[in-house]
C-alpha positions in Angstrom: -22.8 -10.6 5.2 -19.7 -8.6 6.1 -19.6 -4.8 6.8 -17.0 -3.4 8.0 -17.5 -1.6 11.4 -15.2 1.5 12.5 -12.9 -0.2 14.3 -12.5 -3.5 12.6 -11.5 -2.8 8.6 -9.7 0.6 9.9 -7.1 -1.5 12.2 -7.1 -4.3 10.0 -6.5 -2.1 6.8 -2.9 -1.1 9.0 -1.5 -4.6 9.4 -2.7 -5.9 6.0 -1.5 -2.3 4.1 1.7 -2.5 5.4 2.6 -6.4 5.2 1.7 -6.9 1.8 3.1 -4.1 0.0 5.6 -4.8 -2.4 8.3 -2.4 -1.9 10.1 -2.9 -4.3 11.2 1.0 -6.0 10.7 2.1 -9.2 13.1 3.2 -11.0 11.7 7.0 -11.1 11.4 6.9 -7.9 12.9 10.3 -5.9 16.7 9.9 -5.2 18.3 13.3 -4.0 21.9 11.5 -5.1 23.6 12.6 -8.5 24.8 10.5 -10.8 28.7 10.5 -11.3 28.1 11.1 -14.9 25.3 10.3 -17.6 26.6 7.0 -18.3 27.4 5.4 -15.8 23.9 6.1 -14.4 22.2 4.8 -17.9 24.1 1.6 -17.1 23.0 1.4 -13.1 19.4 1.9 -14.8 20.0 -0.6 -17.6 20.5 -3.0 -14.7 18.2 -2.3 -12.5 15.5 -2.6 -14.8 17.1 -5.9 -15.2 17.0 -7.0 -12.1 13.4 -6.1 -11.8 12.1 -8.1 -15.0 14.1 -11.0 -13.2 12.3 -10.7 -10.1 9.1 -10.4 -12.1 10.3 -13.4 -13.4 10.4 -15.1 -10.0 14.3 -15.3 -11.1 14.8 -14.1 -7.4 18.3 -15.3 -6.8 19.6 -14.0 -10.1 17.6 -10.6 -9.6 19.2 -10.4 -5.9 23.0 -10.6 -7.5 21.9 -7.4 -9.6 20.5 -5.1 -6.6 23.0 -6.5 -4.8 26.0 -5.5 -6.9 24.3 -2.4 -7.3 23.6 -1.6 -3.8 27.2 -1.9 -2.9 28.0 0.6 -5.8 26.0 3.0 -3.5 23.0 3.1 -5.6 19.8 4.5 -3.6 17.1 2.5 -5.3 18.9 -0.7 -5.2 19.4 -0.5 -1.9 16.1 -0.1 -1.2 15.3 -2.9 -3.2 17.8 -5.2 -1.8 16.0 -4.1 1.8 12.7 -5.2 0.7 14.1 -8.7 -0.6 15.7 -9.1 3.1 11.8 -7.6 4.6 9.4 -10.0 2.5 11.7 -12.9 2.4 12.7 -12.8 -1.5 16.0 -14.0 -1.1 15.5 -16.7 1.7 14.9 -16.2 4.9 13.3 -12.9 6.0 16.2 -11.0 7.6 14.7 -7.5 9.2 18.0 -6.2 10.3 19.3 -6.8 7.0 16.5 -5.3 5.6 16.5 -1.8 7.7 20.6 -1.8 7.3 19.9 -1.3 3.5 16.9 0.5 3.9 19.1 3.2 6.1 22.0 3.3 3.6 19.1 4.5 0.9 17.2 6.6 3.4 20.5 8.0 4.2 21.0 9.5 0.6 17.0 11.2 0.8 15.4 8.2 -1.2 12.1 8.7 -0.1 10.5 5.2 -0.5 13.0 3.7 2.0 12.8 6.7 4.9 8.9 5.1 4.5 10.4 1.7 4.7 11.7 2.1 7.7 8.9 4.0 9.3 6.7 1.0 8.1 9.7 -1.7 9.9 9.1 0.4 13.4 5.1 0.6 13.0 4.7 -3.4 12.5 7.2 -3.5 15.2 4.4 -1.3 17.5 6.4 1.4 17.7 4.1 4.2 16.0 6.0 6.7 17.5 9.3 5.8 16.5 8.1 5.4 12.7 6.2 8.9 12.7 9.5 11.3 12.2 9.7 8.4 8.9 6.6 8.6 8.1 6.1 12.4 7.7 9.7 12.8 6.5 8.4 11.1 3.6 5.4 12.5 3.4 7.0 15.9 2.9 8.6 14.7 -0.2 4.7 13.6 -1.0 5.3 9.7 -0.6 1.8 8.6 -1.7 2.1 5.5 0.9 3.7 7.9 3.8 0.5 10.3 3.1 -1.9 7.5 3.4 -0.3 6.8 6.6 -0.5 9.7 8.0 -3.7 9.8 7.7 -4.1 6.5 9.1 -2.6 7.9 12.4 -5.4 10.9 12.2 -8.1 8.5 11.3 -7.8 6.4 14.0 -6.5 8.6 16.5 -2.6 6.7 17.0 -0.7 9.7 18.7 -2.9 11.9 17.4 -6.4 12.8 18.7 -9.0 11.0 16.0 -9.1 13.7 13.3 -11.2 12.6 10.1 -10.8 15.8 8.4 -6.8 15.9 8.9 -7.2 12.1 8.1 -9.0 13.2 4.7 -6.5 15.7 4.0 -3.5 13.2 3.5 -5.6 10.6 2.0 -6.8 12.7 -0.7 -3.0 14.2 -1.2 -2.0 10.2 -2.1 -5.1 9.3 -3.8 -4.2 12.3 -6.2 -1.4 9.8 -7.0 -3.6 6.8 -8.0 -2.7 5.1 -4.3 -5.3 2.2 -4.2 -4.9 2.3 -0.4 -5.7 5.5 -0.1 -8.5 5.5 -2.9 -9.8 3.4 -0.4 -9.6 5.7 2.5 -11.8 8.1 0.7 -14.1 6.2 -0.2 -14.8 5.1 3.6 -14.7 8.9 4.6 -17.5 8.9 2.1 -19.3 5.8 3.2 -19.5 6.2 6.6 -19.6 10.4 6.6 -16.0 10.9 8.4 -14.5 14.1 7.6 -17.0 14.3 4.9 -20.9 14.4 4.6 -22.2 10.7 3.8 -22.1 10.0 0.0 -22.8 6.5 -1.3 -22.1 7.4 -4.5 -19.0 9.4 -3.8 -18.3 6.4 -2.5 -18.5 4.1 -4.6 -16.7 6.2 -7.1 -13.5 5.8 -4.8 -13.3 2.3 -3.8 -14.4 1.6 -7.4 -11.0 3.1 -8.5 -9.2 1.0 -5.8 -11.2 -2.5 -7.0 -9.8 -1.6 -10.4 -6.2 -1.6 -9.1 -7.0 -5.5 -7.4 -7.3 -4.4 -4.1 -9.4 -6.7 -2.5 -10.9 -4.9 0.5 -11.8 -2.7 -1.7 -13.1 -5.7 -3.9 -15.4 -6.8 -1.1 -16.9 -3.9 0.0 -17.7 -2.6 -4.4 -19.8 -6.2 -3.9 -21.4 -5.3 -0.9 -22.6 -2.0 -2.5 -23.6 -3.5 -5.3 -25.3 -6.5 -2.8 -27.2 -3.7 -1.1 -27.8 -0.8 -3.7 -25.4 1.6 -1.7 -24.3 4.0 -4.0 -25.2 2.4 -7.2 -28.1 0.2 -8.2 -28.7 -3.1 -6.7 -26.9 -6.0 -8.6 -26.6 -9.2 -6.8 -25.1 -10.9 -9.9 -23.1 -8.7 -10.3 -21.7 -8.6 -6.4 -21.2 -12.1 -7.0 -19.0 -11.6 -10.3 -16.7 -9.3 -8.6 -16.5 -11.5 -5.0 -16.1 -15.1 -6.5 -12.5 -15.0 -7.9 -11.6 -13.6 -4.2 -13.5 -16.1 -2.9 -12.0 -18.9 -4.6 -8.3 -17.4 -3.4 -9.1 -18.5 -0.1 -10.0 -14.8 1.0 -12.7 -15.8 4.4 -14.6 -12.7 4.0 -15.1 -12.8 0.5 -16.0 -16.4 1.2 -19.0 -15.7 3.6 -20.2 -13.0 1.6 -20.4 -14.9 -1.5 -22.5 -17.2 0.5 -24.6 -15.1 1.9 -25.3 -13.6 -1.6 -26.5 -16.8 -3.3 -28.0 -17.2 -0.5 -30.1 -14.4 -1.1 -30.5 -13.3 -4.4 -33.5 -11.1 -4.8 
């Protein structure tokens, strides 16, 4: 069965946290820009919220002429958008310098999201130095993903020397905002006693909240607690309810584990 060691989920948590994040901004997102006037603004919003019930609608090409006309109107939050199209590949081919151009005309007017954006660019680039000024730029406007960086960087001592309570600080600031990452991140301080005395059932409080928003790592380890009886009472059928639909996604760990735990049901 898979546990997850120190070293192995905490690295791993990086690359898959910062690849598969939609980042994609909502509309009440923070923008330091003013609107020219009330209704012009109303009608940017009408349209954006347009453009995002396209893209919902995997209507990506007509979504993209939306965020794109908008973007060049200057707004903040459509530029951001149109960035994360370029990042993930939404509108073709994955273009990064298209994405960080758009991402810097948002950053440049204070929109939060995309000053993390860019941070996020440089760190899967390897440059964790270059995308910490990003990272707790937007982390002082209380970015829940730029806070759960940070405390990434603490955690597992990139730049930093390894500090779990700093590291518990900032996840608990995002997890405050119902950031399934971070929920996450508190729950492992409390699983494996890192900042924190060792709680199982502090634990599984935590990475409960983050299986509840679909996050699968956190998905896989809720079975494994309830495989083992960490934190809440042993329940192999129930460890096998939560891991199957991951397993059948393809997910490898989810896979082994749900092997090993009809393997061994008692």
């Amino acid at each position: 069965m898979w546990i997850k060691t120190k070293n192995s989920v905490t690295l791993f948590v990086l690359a898959f946290f910062l690849s598969s994040s939609l980042l994609v901004a909502c509309g009440n997102s923070t923008n330091t820009t003013e609107p020219k006037n009330n209704s012009s603004q109303q009608e940017i919003d009408t349209l954006f919220k347009n453009a995002e019930v396209l893209f919902e609608e995997d209507k990506n090409f007509e979504a993209y002429k939306i965020f794109k006309q908008l973007a060049e109107q200057g707004d903040a939050k459509s530029q951001n958008a149109l960035g994360s199209g370029y990042q993930h590949g939404f509108w073709g081919e994955i273009d990064l310098k298209q994405a960080k151009y758009w991402y810097q005309k948002s950053a440049d007017q204070g929109f939060r999201e995309a000053i993390y954006n860019i941070g996020a660019l440089d760190f899967l680039n390897g440059n964790h130095k270059q995308a910490l000024p990003y990272f707790e730029k937007s982390a002082k406007m209380n970015d829940p993903n730029a806070l759960n960086m940070l405390g990434l960087y603490y955690s597992n001592g990139i730049l930093f020397d390894q500090d779990y309570d700093k590291a518990l600080e900032y996840f608990r600031k995002s997890a405050e905002q119902q950031n399934r990452d971070a929920e996450f991140n508190v729950g492992q301080a409390y699983y494996y006693g890192e900042g924190v005395e060792q709680d199982y059932n502090k634990a599984f409080i935590w990475i409960n909240k983050s299986a509840n928003q679909d996050y699968s790592l956190a998905q896989i380890q809720l079975a494994e607690m309830y495989f083992s009886g960490k934190g809440v009472n042993k329940n192999v059928a129930k460890a096998i309810e939560l891991i199957k639909p991951l397993a059948e996604l393809g997910d490898p760990k989810a896979q082994q584990n749900l092997k090993w735990y009809i393997g061994h049901p008692n």
